[in-house]
C-alpha positions, 0 to 999 in steps of 0.5 A: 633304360630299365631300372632295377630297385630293392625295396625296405621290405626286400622286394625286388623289382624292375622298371621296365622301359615299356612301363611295366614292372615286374617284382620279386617278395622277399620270400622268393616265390611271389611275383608281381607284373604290373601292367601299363595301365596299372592292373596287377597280376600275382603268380608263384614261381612255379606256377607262373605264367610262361609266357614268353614276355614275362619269362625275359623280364623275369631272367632281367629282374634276375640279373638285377637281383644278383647284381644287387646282391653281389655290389651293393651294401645290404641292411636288415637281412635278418629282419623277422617278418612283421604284420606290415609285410601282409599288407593287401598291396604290394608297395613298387616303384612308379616311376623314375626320372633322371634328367640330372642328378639327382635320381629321384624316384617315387 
């Protein structure tokens, strides 16, 4: 089961069922594919890789974000960047389990 997740810094993502994860910055042109031994990869919306597995994953992690954004409460939208957004790693879920409730993530 993938898991989609919005982060405190507006980072979207998605838990992929093959242990990759794949992540949208708040600024809507960064993205993030994490592999499953963990290697990072960084693209550009319009300059990222086409190929064929990141492309659905990408219209998944879409349809999450809209979901999200549609059904759930938001808070700090309008929050002004702060230095810690640069920071030289992505934060990103690492994984999830639910064998009951409740959910816990790390």
């Amino acid at each position: 089961m993938e898991l989609g997740y919005q982060l405190c810094n507006n980072t979207s993502g998605v838990l992929f069922n093959d242990e990759t994860r794949l992540q949208l910055a708040a600024d809507g042109q960064s993205l993030q594919y994490i592999d499953r031994q963990g290697k990072e990869y960084f693209y550009k919306m319009d300059k990222r890789d086409e190929s064929k597995d990141i492309s659905k994953k990408l219209t998944l992690l879409g349809h999450f974000m809209h979901y999200m954004q549609e059904h759930l409460l938001t808070t700090g939208r309008a929050k002004p960047p702060q230095d810690v957004d640069n920071l030289a790693r992505w934060p990103c879920l690492h994984s999830c389990s639910e064998p009951a409730p409740p959910l816990s993530c790390f």
